[in-house]
Every structure is written in structure tokens, then in C-alpha cells.
KOLDO-863249 format. One line per 2 residues: their letters; for each residue x, y, z of N, C-alpha, C. Coordinates in nm, 3 decimals, m for minus. Layout:
// residues N
A	X/Y/Z/X/Y/Z/X/Y/Z  ... .
This chain:
// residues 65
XX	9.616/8.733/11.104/9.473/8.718/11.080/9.450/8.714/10.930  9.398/8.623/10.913/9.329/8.565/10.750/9.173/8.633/10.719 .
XX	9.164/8.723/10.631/9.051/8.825/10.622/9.003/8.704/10.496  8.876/8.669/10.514/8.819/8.624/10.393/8.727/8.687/10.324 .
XX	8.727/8.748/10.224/8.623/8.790/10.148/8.548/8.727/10.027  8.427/8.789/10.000/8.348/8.739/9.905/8.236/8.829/9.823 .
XX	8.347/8.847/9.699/8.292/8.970/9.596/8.226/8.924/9.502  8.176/8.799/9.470/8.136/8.751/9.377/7.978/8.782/9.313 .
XX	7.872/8.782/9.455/7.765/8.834/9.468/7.760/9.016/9.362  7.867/9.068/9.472/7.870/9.188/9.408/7.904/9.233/9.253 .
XX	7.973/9.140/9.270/8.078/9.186/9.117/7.989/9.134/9.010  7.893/9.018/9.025/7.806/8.975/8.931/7.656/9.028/8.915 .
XX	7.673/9.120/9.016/7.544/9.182/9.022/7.565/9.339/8.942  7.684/9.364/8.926/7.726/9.501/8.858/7.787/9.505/8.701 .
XX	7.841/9.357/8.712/7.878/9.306/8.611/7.780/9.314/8.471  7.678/9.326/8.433/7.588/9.323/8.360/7.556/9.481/8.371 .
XX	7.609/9.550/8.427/7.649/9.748/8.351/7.781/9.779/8.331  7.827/9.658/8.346/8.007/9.688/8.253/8.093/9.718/8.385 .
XX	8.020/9.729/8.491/8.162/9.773/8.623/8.268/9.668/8.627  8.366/9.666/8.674/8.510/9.621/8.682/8.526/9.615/8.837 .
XX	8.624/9.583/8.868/8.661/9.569/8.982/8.774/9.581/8.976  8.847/9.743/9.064/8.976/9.783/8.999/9.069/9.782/9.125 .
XX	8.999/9.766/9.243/9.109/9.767/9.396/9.002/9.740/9.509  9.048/9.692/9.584/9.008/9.757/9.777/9.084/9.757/9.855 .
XX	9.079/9.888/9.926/9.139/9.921/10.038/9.068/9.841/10.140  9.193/9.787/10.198/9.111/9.749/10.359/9.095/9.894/10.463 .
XX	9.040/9.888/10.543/9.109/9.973/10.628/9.123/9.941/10.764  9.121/10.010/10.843/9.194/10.030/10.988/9.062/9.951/11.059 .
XX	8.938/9.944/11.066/8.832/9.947/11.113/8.772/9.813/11.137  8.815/9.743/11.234/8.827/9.588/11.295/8.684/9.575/11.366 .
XX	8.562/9.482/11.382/8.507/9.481/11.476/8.500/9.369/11.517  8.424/9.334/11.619/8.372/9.213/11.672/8.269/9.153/11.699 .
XX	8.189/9.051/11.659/8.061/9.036/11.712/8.043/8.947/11.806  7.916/8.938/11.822/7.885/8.813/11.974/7.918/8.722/11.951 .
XX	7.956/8.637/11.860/8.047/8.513/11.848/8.187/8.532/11.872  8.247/8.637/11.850/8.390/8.660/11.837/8.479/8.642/11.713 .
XX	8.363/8.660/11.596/8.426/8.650/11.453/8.428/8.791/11.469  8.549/8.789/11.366/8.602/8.971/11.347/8.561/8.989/11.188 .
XX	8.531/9.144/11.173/8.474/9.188/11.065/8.530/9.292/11.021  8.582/9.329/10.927/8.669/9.421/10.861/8.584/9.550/10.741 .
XX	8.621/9.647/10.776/8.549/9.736/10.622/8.670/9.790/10.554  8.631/9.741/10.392/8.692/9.795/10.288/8.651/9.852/10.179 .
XX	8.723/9.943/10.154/8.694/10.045/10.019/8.712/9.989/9.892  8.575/9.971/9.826/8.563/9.889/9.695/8.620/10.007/9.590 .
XX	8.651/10.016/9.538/8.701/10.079/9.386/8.642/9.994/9.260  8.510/10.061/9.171/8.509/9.997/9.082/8.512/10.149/8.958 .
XX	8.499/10.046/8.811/8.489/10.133/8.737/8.409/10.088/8.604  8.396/10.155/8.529/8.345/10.074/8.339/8.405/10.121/8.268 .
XX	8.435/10.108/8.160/8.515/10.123/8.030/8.434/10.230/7.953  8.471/10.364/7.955/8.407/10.493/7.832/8.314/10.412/7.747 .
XX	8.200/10.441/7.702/8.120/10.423/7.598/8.181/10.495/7.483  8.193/10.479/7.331/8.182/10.582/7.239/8.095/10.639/7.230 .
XX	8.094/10.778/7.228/7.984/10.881/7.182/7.980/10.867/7.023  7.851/10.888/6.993/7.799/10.915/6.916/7.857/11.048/6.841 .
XX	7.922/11.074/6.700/7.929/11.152/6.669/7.821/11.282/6.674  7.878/11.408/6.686/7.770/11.520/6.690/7.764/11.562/6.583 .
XX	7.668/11.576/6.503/7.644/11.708/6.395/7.694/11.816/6.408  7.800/11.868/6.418/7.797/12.035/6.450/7.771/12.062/6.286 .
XX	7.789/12.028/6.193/7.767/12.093/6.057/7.643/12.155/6.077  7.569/12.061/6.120/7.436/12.079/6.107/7.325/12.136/6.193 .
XX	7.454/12.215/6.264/7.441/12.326/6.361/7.457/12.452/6.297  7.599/12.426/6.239/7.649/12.580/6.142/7.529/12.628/6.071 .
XX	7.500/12.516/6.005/7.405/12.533/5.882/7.294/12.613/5.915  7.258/12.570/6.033/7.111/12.617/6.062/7.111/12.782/6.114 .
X	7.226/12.804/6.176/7.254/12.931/6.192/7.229/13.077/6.092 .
């Protein structure tokens, strides 16, 4: 069985807050509908890349102390 998917919707809709697309699990979980096309669920894995923080003042923490 040939699973076809289509992440493109998704991935371009997340794409514009930096998410990635890093795996999917298929899993075990087959169904069927009234046509007799089969439908599969899989575990998306995404992620984004760390922002740099902003340096903190702590001097200017001490100081105030």
C-alpha cells in the first residue's frame, strides 16, 4: 500500500513562524471510509531554530542593589 501525503498546506502555513519539518511517524492506525479509500494517522514532528536572546544587564542589576 502506497500512503500519499500532502504537507505542503501545512508546512507553508507554519512556515512564516520559522517551524521546520523534522519527521513523521506513521502509525499503526488504518481506517476506511465509504468509498473504500484508506486513511492513515501520523505523528508530525516539527520544530524552529532558538532565537538569540537579547543580552541581559545584570551589571545593571548589581548596581542598583
Amino acid at each position: 500500500v502506497e500512503v500519499q501525503t500532502d504537507y505542503v498546506p501545512l508546512l507553508n502555513s507554519l512556515a512564516v513562524y520559522g517551524w521546520q519539518l523534522t519527521c513523521v511517524l506513521p502509525t499503526p492506525i488504518v481506517k476506511t471510509n465509504r468509498e473504500g479509500n484508506l486513511s492513515t494517522k501520523q505523528i508530525v514532528f516539527l520544530q524552529r531554530p532558538s532565537l538569540p536572546q537579547k543580552a541581559k544587564k545584570k551589571e545593571s542589576k548589581v548596581n542598583n542593589l
